[in-house]
C-alpha positions as CSV (number, residue, x, y, z in Angstrom):
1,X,-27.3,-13.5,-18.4
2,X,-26.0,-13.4,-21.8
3,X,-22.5,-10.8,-22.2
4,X,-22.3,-7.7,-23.4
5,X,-20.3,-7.3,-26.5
6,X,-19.0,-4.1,-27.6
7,X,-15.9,-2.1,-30.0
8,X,-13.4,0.3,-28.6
9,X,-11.5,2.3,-31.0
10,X,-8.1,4.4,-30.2
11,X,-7.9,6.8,-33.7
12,X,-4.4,8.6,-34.4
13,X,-2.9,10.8,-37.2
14,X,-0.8,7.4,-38.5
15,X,-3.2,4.3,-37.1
16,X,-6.1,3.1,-35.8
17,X,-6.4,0.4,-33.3
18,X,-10.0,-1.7,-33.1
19,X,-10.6,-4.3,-30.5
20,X,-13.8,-6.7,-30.4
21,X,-14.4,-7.4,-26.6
22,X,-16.7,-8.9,-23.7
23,X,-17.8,-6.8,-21.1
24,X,-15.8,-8.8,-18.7
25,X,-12.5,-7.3,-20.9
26,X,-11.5,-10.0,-22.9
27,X,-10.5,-9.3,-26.7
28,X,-11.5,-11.3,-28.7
29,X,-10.4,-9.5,-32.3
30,X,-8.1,-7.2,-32.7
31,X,-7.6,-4.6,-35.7
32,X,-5.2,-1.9,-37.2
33,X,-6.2,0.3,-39.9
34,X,-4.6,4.0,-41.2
35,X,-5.1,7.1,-39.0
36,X,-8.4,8.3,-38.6
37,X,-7.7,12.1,-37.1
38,X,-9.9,14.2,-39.3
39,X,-7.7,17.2,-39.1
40,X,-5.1,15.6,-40.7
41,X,-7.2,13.3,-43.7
42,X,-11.1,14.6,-43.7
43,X,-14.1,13.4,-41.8
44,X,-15.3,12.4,-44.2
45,X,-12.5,10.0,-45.0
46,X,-11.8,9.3,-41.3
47,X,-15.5,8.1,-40.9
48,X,-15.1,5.7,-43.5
49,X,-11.7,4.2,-42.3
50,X,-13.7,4.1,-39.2
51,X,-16.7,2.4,-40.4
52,X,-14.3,0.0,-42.3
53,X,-12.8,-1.3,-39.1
54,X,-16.3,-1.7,-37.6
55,X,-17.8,-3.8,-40.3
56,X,-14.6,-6.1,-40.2
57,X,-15.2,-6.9,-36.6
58,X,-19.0,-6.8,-36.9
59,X,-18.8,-9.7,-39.1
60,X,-16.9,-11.8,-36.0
61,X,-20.0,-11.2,-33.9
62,X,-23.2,-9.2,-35.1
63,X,-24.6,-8.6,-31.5
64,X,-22.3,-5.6,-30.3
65,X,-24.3,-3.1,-28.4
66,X,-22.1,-0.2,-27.7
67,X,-19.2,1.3,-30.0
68,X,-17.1,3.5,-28.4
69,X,-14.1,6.2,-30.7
70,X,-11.6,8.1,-28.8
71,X,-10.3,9.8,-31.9
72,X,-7.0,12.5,-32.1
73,X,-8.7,15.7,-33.5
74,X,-12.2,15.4,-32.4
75,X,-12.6,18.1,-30.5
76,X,-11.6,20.5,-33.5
77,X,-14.3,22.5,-34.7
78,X,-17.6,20.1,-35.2
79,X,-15.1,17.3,-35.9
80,X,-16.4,15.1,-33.6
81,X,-19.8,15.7,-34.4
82,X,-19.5,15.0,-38.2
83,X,-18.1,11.5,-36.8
84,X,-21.0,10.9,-34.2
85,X,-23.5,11.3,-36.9
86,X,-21.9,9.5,-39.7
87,X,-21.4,6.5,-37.3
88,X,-25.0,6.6,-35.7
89,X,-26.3,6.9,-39.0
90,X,-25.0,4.0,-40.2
91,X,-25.0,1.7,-37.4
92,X,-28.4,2.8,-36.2
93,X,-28.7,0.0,-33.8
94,X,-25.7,-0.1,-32.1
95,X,-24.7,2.9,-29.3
96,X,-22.3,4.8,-30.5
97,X,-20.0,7.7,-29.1
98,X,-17.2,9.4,-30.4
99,X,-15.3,11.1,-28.1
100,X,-11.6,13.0,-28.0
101,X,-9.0,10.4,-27.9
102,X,-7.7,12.2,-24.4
103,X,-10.3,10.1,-23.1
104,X,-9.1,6.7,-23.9
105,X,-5.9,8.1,-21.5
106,X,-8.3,9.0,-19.0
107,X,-9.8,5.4,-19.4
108,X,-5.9,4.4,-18.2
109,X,-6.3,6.3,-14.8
110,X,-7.4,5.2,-11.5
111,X,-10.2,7.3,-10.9
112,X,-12.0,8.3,-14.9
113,X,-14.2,10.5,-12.6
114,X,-11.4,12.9,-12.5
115,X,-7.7,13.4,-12.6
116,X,-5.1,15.0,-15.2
117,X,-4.0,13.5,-18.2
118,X,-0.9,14.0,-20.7
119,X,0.3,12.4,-23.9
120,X,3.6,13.4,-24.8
121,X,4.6,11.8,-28.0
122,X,5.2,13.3,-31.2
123,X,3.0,16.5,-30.1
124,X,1.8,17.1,-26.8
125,X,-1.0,18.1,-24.7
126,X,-2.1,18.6,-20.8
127,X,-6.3,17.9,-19.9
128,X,-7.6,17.9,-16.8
129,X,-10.8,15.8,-16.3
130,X,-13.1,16.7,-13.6
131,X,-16.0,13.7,-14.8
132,X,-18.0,16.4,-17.3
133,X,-15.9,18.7,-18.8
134,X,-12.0,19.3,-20.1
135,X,-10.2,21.5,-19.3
136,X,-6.6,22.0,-21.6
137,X,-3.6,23.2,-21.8
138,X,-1.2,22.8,-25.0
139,X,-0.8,21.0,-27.8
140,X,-1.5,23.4,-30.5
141,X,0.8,22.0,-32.9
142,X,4.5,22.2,-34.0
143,X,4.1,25.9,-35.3
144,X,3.0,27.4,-32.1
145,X,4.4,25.1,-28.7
146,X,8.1,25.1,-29.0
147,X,8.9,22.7,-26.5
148,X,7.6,20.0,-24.9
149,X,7.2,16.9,-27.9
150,X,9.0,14.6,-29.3
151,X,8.7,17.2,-32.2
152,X,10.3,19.9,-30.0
153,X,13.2,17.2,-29.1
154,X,14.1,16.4,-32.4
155,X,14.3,19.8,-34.4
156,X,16.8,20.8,-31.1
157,X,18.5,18.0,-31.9
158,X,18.9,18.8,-35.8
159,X,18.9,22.4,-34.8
160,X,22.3,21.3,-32.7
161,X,23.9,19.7,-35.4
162,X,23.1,22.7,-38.0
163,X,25.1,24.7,-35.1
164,X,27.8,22.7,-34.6
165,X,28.6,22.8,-38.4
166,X,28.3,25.8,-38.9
167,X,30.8,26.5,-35.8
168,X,28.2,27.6,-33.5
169,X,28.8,25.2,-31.0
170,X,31.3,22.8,-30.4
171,X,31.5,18.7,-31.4
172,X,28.8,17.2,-28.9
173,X,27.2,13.9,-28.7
174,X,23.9,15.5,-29.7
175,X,25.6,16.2,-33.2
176,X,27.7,13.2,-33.6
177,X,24.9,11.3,-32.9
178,X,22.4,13.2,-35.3
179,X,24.4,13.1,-38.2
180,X,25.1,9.1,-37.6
181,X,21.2,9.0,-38.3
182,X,21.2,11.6,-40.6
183,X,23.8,9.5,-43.0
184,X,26.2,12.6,-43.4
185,X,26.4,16.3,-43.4
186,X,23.3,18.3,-42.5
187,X,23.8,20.7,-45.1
188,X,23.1,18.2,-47.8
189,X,19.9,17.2,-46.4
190,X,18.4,20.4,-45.8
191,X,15.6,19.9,-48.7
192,X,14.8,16.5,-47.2
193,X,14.1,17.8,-43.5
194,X,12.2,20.5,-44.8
195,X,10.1,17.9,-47.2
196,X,10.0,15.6,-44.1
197,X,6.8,15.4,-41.8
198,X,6.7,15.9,-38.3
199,X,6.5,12.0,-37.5
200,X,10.5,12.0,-39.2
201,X,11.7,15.0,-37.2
202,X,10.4,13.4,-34.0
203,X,12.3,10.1,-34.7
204,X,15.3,12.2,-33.9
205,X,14.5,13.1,-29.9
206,X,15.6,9.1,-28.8
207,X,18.9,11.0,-29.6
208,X,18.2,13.5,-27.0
209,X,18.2,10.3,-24.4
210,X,21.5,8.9,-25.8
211,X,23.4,11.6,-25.5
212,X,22.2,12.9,-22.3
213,X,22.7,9.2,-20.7
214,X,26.5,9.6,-21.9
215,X,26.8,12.9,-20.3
216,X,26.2,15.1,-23.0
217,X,25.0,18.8,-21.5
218,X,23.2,20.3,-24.8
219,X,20.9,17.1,-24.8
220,X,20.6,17.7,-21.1
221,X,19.2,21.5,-22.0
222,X,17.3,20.1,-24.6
223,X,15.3,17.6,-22.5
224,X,15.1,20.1,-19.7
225,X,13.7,22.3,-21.9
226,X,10.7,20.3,-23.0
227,X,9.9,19.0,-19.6
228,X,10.2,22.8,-18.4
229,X,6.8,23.2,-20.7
230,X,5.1,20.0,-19.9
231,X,5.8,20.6,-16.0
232,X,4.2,23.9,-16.5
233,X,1.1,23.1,-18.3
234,X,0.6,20.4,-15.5
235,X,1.2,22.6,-12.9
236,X,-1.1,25.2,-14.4
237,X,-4.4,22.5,-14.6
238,X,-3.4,21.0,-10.9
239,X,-3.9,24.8,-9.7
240,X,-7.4,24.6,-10.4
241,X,-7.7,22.1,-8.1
242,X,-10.8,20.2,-9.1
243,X,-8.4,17.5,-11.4
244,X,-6.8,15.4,-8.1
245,X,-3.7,14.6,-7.8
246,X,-2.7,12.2,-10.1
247,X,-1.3,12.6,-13.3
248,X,-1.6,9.9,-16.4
249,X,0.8,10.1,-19.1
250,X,0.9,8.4,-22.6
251,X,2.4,8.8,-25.6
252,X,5.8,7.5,-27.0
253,X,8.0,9.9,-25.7
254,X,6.3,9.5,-21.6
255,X,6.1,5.8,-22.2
256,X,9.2,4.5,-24.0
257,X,11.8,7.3,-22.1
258,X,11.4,6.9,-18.1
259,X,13.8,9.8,-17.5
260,X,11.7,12.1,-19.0
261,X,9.1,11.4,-16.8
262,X,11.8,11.8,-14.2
263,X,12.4,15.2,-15.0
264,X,8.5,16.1,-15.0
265,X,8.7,14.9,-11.4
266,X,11.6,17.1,-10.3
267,X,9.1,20.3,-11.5
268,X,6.4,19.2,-10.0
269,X,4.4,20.0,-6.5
270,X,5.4,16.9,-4.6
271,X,1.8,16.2,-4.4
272,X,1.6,15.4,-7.5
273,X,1.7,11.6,-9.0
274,X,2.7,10.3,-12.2
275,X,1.3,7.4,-13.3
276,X,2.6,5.7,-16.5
277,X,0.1,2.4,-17.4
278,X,1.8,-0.2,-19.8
279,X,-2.0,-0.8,-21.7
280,X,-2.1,1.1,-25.2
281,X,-4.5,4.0,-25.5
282,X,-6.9,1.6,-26.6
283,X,-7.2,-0.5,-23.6
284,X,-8.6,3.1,-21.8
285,X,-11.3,3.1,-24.9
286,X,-12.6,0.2,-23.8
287,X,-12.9,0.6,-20.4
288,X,-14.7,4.1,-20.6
289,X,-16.6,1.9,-23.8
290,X,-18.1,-0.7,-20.6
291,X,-18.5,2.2,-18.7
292,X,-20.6,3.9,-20.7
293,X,-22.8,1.0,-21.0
294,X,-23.4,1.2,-17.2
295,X,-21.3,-1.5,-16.4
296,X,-19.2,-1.6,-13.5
297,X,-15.4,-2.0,-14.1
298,X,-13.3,-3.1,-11.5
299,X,-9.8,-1.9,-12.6
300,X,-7.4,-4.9,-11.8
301,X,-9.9,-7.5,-13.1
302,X,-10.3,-5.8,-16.6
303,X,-6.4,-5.2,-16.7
304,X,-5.8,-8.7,-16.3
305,X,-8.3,-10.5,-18.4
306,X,-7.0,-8.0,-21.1
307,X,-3.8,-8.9,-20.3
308,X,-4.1,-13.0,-20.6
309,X,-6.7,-12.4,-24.0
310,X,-4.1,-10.2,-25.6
311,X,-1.5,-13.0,-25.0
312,X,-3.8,-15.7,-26.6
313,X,-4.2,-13.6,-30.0
């Protein structure tokens, strides 16, 4: 029997990872192309950056039967739809779904048939997942959450130092730390925070981590803070008790910072298990991508042969 060939795409606000691969869950190509979440370009311009990728990797091997898009912002409005259609329409032959990226997280659980997901990176967001439908919680953006991103983290962090200079609070590592970064005093780099995107005000929450691992109690309020938020939006989807029991987390700020996932714990029913894969986003795509084609995935075996591929490219 000759092997399936298919694409699985993870889309974001800053990149877009493609991977060429064999039902079995070897890669074979890999890709990385600008961020495809239509909320934040158009759809129009995310569906040719997507359609971009695919022709790239359609010209190492022509006979791909099934593409399958987890893309940030494509549950918003017809968003995803727009994307479907553009796709289909130009790759007529091929399957193609276009999904919410949540579901290339949900491709990193142990059971995709249902469970709770989170990413927690420069915004955040709570699904649970009971095999048909989402439910959510969160991640309405920087202007409306308040806590619980790396976002969140890093304006309390810059919102510290601001304090501290104007005599608000006293020196703290939180504010030596920040204006380290910074290159000086806050006050002269108002206009450039305010000009900066979101991306550059969550590149200050690792201070956050610093400064609470050398004792310091603001960063300790800050984090708590945040995980106060995410702990409650997880607790509020685990209530409706059709999700399970296990929790998947993603983004940078649950993948590169353990002891935030530490805290989550602590405010959690002890039921509750946090599970924090080391495969990118797009690693779930292309499991739910083989899946889709009605092929059966045994969880260890596509891990690994992803695993000893990715090493080979």
């Amino acid at each position: 029997m000759n092997e399936k060939y298919m694409i699985a795409i993870d889309g974001g606000g800053t990149k877009t990872e493609f991977v060429l691969f064999t039902e079995g869950g070897t890669v074979l190509e890999k890709l990385t192309l600008g961020g495809t979440n239509p909320n934040i370009t158009t759809p129009e311009t995310a569906a040719e950056c997507l359609a971009v990728g695919i022709a790239e990797l359609l010209t190492r091997n022509r006979k791909v039967c099934r593409i399958y898009a987890g893309i940030a912002g494509a549950l918003s409005g017809n968003n995803g739809a727009i994307l479907q259609n553009a796709l289909q329409n130009r790759y007529p032959d091929i399957s193609v779904t276009v999904v919410s990226d949540i579901m290339n997280v949900i491709g990193m659980a142990e059971n995709t048939d249902r469970c709770i997901a989170a990413i927690i990176g420069t915004g955040s967001v709570v699904f649970g997942w009971d095999g048909e439908t989402l439910q959510r919680a969160g991640g309405w953006g920087y202007r409306f959450d308040g806590a619980g991103s790396g976002y969140d983290i890093g304006r309390d962090v810059l919102s510290c130092l601001l304090a501290v200079q104007d005599g608000l609070l006293p020196r703290c590592k939180t504010a030596e730390f920040a204006e380290e970064k910074l290159g000086g005093a806050v006050f002269d780099h108002i206009t450039e925070l305010y000009s900066a995107g979101q991306d550059y005000i969550a590149s200050y929450a690792p201070i956050a981590f610093a400064a609470a691992e050398a004792g310091d109690a603001v960063a300790e309020e800050i984090l708590a803070r945040s995980a106060d938020r995410v702990a409650a939006l997880i607790t509020h989807i685990h209530k409706q008790g059709c999700y399970g029991d296990r929790v998947v987390l993603s983004g940078g700020i649950a993948i590169h910072f353990p002891q935030f996932a530490a805290l989550l714990k602590e405010r959690l029913d002890s039921r509750i298990t946090l599970d924090t894969p080391t495969e990118p986003p797009v690693f779930g795509a292309m499991r739910m991508c083989a899946q889709a084609e009605g092929i059966a995935v045994s969880l260890p075996c596509f891990r690994n042969t992803f695993r000893t591929s990715c090493r080979d490219l």
